[in-house]
C-alpha positions as CSV (number, residue, x, y, z in Angstrom):
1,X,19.5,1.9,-57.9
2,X,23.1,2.2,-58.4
3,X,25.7,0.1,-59.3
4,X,26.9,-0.9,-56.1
5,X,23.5,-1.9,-54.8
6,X,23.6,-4.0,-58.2
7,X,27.3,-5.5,-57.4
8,X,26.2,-6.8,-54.0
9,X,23.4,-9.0,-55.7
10,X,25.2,-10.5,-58.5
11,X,28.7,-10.1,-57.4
12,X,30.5,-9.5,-60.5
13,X,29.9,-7.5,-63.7
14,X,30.0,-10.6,-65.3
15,X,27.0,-12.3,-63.6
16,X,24.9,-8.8,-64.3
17,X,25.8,-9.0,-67.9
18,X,24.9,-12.1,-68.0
19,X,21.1,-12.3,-66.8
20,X,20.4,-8.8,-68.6
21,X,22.1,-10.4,-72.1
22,X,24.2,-7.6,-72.2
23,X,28.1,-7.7,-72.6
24,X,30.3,-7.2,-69.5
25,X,31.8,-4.5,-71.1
26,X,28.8,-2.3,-70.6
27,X,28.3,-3.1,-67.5
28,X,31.9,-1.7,-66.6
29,X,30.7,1.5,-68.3
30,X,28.1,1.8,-65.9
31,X,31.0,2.2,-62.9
32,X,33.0,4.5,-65.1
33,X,29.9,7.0,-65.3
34,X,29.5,7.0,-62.1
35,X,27.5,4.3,-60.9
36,X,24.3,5.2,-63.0
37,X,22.6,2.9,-64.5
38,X,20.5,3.5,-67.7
39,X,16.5,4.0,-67.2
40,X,15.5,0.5,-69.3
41,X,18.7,-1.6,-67.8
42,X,17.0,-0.5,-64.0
43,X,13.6,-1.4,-65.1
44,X,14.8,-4.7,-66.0
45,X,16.9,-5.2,-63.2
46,X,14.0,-4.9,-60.7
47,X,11.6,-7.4,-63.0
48,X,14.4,-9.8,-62.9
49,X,14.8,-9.6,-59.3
50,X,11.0,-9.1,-58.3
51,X,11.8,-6.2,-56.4
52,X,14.6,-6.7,-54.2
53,X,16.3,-3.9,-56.4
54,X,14.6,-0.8,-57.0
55,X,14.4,1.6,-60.1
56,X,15.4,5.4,-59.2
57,X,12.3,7.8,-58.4
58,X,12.7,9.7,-62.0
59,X,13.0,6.1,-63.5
60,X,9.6,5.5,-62.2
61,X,8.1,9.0,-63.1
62,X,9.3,8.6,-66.4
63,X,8.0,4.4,-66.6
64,X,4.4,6.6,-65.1
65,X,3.9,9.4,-67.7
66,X,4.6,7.0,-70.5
67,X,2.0,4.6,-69.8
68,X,-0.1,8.1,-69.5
69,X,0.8,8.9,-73.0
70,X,-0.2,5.4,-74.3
71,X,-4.0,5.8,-72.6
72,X,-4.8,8.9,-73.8
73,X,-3.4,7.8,-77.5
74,X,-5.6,4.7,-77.2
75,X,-8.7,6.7,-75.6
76,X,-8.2,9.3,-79.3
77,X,-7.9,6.2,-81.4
78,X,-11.0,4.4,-79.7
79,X,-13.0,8.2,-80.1
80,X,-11.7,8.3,-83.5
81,X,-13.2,5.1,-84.4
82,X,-16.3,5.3,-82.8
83,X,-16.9,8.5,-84.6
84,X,-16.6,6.7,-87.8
85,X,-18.6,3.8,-87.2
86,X,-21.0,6.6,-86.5
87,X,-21.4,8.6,-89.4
């Protein structure tokens, strides 16, 4: 996702800004760095619009390996507990 795609959809920076609850002003930064948009802003970009607008692959990887990180922290923390109860 890039922010042309992003400027098609809404049309102005203003609209974007707008349904993210962000200020226009960062949206204009995302053109000035050259059309990238941050990892969270794309992930909530392509909730709001159900799809129609796509988070970048590494975007995805990244959204992936995180919620790997979170089960095996909650698989230690359930074998943690259960070793407890045990004893």
């Amino acid at each position: 996702m890039n922010y042309d795609d992003v400027i098609a959809l809404y049309k102005t920076q203003a609209k974007i800004a707008q349904a993210l609850g962000i200020s226009q002003t960062t949206v204009s930064l995302w053109r000035v760095n050259g059309g990238r948009i941050p990892r969270f802003q794309q992930l909530r970009l392509a909730s709001l619009n159900r799809g129609v607008l796509k988070p970048d692959d590494d975007v995805l990887e990244l959204r992936a390996l995180r919620a790997q990180a979170r089960a095996r922290a909650r698989r230690r923390k359930q074998a943690a507990a259960a070793a407890v109860t045990s004893e």
